[in-house]
KOLGU-4560 file (N, C-alpha, C; in nm, 3 decimals, padded with zeros to 5 digits):
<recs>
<n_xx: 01.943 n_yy: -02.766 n_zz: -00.134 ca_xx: 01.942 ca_yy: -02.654 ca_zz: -00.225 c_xx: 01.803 c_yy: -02.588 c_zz: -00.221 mol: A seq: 1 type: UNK>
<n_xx: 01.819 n_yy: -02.436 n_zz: -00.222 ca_xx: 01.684 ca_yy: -02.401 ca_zz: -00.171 c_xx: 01.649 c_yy: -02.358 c_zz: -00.313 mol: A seq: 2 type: UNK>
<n_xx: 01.502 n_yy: -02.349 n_zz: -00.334 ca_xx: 01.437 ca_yy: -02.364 ca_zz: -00.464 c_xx: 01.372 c_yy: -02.200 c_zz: -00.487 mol: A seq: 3 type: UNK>
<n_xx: 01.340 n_yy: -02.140 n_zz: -00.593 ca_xx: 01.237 ca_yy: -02.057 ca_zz: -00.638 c_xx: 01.117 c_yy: -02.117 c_zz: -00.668 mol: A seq: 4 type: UNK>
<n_xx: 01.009 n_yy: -02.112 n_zz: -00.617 ca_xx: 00.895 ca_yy: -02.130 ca_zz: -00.620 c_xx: 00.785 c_yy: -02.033 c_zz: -00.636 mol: A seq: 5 type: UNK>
<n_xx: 00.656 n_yy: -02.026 n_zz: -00.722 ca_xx: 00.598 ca_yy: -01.956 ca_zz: -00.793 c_xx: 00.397 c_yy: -02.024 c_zz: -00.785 mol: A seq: 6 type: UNK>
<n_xx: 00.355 n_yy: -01.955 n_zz: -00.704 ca_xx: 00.173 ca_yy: -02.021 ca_zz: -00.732 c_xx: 00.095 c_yy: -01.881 c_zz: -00.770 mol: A seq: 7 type: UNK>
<n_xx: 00.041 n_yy: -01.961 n_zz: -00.851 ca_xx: -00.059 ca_yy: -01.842 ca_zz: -00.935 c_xx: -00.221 c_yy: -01.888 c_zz: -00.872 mol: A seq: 8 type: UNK>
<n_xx: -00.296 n_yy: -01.834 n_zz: -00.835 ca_xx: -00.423 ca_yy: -01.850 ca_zz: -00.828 c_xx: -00.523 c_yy: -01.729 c_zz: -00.862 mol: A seq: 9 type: UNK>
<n_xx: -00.643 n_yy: -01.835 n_zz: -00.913 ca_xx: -00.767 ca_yy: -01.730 ca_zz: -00.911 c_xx: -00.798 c_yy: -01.687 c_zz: -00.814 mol: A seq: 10 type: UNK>
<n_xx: -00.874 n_yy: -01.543 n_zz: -00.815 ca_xx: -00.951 ca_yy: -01.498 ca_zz: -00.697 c_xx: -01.055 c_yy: -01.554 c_zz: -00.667 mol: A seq: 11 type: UNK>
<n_xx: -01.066 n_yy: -01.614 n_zz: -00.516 ca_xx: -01.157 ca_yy: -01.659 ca_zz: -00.412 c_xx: -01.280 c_yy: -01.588 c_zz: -00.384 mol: A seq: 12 type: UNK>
<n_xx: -01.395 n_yy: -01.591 n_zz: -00.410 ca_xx: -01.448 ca_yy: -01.473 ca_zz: -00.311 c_xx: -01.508 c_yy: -01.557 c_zz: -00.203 mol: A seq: 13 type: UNK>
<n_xx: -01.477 n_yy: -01.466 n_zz: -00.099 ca_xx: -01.554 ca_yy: -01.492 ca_zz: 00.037 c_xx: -01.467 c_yy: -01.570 c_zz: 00.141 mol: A seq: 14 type: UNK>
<n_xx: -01.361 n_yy: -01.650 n_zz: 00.088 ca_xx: -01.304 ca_yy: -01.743 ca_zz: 00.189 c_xx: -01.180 c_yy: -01.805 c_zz: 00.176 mol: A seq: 15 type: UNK>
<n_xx: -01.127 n_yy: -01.914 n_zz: 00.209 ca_xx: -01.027 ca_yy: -02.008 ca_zz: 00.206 c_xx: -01.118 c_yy: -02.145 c_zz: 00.186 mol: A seq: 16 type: UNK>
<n_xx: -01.115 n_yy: -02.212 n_zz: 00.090 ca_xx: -01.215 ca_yy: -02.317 ca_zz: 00.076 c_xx: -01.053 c_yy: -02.443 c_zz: 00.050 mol: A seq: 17 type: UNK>
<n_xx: -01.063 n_yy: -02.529 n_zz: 00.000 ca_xx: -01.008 ca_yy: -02.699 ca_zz: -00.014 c_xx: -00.826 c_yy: -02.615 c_zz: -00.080 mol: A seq: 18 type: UNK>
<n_xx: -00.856 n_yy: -02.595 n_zz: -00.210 ca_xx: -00.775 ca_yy: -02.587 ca_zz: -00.315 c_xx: -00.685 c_yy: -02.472 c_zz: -00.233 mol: A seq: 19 type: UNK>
<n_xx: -00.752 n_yy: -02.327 n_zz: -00.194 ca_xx: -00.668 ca_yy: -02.224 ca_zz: -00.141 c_xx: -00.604 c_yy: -02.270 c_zz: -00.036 mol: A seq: 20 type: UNK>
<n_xx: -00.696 n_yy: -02.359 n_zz: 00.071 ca_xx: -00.628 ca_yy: -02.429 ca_zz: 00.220 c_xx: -00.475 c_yy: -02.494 c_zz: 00.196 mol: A seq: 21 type: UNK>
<n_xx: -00.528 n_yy: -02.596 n_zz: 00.081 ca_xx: -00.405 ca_yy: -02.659 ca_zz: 00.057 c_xx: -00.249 c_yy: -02.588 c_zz: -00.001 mol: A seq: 22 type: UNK>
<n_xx: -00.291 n_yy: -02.511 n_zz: -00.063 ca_xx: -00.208 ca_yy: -02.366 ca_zz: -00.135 c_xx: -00.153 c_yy: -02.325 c_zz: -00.013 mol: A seq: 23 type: UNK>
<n_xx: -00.225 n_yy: -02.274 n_zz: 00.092 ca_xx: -00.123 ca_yy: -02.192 ca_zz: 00.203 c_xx: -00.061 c_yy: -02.281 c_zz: 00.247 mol: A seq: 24 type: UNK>
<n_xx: -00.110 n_yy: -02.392 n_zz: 00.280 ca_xx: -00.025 ca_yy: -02.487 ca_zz: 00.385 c_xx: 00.088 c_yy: -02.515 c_zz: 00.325 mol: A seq: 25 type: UNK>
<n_xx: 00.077 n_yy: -02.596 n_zz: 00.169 ca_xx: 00.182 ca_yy: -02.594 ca_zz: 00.093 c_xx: 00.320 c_yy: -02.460 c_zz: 00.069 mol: A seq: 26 type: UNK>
<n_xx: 00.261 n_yy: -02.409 n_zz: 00.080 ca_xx: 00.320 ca_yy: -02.237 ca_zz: 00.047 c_xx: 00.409 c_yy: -02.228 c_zz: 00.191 mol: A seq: 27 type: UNK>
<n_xx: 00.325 n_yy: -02.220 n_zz: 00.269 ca_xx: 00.420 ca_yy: -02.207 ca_zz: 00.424 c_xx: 00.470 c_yy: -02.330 c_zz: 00.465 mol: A seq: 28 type: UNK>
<n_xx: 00.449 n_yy: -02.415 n_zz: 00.458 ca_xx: 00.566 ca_yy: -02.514 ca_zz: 00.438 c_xx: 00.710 c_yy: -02.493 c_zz: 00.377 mol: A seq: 29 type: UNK>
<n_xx: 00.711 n_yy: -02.474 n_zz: 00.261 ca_xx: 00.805 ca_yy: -02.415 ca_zz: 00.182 c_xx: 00.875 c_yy: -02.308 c_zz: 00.188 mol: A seq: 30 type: UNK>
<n_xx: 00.834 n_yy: -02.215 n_zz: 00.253 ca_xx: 00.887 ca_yy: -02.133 ca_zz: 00.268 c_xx: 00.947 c_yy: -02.149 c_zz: 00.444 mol: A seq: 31 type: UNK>
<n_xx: 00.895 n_yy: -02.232 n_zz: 00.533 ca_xx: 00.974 ca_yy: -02.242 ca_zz: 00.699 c_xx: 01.085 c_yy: -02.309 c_zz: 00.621 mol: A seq: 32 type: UNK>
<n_xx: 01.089 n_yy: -02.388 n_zz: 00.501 ca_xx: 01.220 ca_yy: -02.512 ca_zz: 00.496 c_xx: 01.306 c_yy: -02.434 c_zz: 00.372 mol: A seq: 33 type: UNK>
<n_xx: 01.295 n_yy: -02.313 n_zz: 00.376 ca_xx: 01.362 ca_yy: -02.175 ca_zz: 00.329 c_xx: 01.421 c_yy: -02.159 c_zz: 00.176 mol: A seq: 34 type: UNK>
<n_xx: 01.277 n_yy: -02.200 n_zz: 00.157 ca_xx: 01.250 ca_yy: -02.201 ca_zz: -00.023 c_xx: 01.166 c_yy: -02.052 c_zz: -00.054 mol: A seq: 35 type: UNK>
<n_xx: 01.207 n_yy: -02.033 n_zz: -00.154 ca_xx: 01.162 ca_yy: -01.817 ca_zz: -00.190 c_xx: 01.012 c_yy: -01.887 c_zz: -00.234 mol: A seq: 36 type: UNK>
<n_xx: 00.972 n_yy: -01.798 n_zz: -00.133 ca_xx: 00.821 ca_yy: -01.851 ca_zz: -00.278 c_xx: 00.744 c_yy: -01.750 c_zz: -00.252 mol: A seq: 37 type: UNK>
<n_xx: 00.697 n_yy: -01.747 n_zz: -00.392 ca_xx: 00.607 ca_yy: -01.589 ca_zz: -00.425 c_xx: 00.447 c_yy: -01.682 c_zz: -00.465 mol: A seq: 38 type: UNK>
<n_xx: 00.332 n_yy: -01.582 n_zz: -00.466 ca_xx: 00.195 ca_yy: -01.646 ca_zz: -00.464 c_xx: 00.116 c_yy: -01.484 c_zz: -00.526 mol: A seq: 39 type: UNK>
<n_xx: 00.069 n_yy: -01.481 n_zz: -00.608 ca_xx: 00.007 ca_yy: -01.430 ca_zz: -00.740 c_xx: -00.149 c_yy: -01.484 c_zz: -00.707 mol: A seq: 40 type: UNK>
<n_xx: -00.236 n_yy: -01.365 n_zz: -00.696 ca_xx: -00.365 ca_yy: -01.407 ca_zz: -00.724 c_xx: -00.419 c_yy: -01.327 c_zz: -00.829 mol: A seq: 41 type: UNK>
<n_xx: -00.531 n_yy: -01.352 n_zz: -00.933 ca_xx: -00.597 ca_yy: -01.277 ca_zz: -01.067 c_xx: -00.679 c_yy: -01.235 c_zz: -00.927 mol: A seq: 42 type: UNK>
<n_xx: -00.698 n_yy: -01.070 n_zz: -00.976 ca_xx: -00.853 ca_yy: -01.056 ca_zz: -00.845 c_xx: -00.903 c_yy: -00.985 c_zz: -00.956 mol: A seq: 43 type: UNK>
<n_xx: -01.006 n_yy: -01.013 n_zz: -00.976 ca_xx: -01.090 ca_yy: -00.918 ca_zz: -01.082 c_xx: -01.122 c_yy: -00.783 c_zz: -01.030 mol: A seq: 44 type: UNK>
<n_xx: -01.105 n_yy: -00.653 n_zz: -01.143 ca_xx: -01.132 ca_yy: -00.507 ca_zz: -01.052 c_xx: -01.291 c_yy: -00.518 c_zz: -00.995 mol: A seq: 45 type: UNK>
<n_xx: -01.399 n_yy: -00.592 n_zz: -01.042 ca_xx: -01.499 ca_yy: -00.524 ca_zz: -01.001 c_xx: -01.470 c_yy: -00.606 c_zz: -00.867 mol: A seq: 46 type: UNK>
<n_xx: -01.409 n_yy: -00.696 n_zz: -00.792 ca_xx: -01.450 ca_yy: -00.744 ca_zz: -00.623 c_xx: -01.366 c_yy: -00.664 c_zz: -00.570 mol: A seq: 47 type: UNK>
<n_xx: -01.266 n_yy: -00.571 n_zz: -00.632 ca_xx: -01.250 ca_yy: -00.438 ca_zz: -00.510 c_xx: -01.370 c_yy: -00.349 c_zz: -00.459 mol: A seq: 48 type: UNK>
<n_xx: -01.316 n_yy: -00.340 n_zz: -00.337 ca_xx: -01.419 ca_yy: -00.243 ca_zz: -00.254 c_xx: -01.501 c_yy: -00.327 c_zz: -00.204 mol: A seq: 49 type: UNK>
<n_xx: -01.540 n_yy: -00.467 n_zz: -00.233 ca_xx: -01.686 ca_yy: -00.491 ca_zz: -00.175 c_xx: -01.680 c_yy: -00.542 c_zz: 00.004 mol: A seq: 50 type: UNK>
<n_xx: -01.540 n_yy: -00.503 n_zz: 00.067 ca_xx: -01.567 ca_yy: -00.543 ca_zz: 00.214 c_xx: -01.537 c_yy: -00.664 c_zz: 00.263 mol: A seq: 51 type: UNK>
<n_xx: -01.511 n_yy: -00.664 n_zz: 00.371 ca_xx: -01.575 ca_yy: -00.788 ca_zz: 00.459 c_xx: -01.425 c_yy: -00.899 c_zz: 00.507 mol: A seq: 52 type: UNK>
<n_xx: -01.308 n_yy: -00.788 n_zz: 00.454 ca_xx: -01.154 ca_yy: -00.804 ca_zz: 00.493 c_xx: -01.173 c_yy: -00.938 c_zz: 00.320 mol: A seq: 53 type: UNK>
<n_xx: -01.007 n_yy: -01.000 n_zz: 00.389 ca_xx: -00.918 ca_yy: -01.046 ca_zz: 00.278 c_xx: -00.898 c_yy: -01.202 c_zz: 00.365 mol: A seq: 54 type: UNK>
<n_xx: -01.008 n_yy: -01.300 n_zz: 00.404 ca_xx: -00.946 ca_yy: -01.446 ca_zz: 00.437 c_xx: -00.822 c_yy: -01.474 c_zz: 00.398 mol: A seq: 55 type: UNK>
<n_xx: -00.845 n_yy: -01.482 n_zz: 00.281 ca_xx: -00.707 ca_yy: -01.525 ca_zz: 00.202 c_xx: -00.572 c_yy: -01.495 c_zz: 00.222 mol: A seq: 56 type: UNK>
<n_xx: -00.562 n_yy: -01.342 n_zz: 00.182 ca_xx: -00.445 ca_yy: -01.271 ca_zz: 00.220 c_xx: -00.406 c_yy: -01.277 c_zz: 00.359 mol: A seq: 57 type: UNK>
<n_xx: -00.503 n_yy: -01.302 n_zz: 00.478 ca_xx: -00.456 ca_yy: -01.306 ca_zz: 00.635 c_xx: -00.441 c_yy: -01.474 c_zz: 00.604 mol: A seq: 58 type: UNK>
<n_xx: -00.468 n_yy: -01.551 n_zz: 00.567 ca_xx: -00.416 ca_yy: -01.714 ca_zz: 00.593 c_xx: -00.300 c_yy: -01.712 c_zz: 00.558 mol: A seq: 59 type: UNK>
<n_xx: -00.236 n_yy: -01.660 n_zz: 00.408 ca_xx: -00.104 ca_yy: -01.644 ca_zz: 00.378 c_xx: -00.005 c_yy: -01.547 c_zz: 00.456 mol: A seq: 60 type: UNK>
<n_xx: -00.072 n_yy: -01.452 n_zz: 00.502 ca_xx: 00.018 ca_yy: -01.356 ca_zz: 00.631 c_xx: 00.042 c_yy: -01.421 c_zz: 00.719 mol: A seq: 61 type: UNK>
<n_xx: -00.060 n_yy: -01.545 n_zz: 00.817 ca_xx: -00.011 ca_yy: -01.553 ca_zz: 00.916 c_xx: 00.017 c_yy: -01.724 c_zz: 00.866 mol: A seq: 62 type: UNK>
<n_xx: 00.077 n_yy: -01.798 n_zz: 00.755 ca_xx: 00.182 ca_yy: -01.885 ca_zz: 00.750 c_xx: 00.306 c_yy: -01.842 c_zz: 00.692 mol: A seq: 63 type: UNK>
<n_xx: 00.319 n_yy: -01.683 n_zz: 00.650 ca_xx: 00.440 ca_yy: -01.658 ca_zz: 00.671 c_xx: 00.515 c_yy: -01.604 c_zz: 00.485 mol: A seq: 64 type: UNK>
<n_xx: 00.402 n_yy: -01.567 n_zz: 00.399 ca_xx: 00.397 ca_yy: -01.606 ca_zz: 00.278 c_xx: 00.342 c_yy: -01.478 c_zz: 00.207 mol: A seq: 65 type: UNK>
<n_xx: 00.354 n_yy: -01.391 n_zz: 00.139 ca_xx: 00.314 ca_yy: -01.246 ca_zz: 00.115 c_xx: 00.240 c_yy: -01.291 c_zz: 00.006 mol: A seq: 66 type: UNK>
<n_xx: 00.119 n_yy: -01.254 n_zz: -00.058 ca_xx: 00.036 ca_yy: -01.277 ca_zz: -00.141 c_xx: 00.005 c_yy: -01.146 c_zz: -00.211 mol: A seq: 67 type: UNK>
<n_xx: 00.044 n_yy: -01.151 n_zz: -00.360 ca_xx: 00.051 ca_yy: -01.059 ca_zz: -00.394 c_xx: -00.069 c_yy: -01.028 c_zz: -00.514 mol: A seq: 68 type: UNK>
<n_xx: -00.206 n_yy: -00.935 n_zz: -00.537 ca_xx: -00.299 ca_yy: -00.940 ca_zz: -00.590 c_xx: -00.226 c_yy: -00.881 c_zz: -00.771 mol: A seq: 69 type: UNK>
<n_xx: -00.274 n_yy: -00.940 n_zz: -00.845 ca_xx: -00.292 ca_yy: -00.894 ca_zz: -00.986 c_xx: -00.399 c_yy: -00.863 c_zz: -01.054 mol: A seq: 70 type: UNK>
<n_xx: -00.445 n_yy: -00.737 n_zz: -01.104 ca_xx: -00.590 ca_yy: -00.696 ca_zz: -01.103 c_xx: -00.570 c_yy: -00.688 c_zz: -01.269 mol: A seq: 71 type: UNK>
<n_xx: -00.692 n_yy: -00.794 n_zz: -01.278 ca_xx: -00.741 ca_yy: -00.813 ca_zz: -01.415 c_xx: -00.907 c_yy: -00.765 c_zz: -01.433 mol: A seq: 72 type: UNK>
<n_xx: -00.912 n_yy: -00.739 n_zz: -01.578 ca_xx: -01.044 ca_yy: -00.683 ca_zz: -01.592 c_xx: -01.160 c_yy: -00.777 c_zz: -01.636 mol: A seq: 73 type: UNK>
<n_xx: -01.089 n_yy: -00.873 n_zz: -01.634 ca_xx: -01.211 ca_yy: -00.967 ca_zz: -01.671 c_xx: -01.171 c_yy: -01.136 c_zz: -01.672 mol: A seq: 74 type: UNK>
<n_xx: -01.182 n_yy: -01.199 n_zz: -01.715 ca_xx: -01.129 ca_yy: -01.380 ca_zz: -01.726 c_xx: -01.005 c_yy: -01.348 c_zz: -01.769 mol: A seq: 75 type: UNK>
<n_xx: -00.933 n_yy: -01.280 n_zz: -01.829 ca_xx: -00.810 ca_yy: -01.316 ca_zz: -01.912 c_xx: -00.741 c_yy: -01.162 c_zz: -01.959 mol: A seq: 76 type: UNK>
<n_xx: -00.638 n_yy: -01.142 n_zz: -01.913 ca_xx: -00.601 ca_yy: -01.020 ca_zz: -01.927 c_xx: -00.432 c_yy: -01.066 c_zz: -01.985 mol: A seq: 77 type: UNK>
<n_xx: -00.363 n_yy: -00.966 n_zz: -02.058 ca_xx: -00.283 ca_yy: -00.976 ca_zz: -02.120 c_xx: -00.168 c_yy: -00.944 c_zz: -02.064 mol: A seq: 78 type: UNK>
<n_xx: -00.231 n_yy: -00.792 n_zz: -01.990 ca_xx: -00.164 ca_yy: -00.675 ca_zz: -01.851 c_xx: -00.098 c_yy: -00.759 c_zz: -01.784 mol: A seq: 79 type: UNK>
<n_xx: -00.205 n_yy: -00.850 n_zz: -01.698 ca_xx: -00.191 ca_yy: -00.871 ca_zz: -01.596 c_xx: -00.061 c_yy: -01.015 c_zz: -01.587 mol: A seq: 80 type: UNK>
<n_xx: -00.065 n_yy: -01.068 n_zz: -01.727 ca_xx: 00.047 ca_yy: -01.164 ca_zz: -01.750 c_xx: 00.171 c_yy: -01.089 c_zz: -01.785 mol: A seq: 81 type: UNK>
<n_xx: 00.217 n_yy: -00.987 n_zz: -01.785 ca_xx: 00.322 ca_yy: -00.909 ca_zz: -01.743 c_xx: 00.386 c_yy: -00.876 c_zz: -01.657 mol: A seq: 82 type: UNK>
<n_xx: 00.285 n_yy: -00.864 n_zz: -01.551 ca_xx: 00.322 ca_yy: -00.808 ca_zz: -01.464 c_xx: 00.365 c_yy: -00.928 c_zz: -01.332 mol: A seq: 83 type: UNK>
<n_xx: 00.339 n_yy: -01.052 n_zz: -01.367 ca_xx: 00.349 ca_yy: -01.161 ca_zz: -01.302 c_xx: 00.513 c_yy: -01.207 c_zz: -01.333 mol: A seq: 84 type: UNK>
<n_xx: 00.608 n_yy: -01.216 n_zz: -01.241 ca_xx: 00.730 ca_yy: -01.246 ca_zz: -01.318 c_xx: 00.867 c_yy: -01.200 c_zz: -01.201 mol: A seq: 85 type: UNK>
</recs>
């Protein structure tokens, strides 16, 4: 029985470090053994624009897994838990 599956994460800056690594692998796993799974990151507005591409978003592109940004304005947004769903 294939499952709905749901990961929320904070925004990373700069990389794919332990916690995110394990997140994609987990994530694309799940999704080759053809479980829906969606992946939610908080990106705070001010680290738009600052460059230097998206690690993150290309690790989850190329295991197969669409990563979808939620732009909050600060630690804790109210918006942005709406729009997650």
């Amino acid at each position: 029985m294939n499952k709905r599956i749901a990961f929320l994460l904070q925004g990373a800056r700069g990389g794919v470090y332990g916690a995110e690594k394990a997140t994609v692998q987990l994530a694309g796993a799940l999704a080759r053994r053809g479980h829906a799974v969606k992946v939610w990151r908080l990106r705070e507005m001010r680290d738009e624009g600052k460059g230097g591409g998206d690690p993150l978003a290309e690790a989850f592109r190329e295991a197969g897994v669409a990563l979808r940004d939620v732009p909050i304005a600060g630690r804790a947004s109210r918006k942005a838990a709406g729009t997650i769903g």
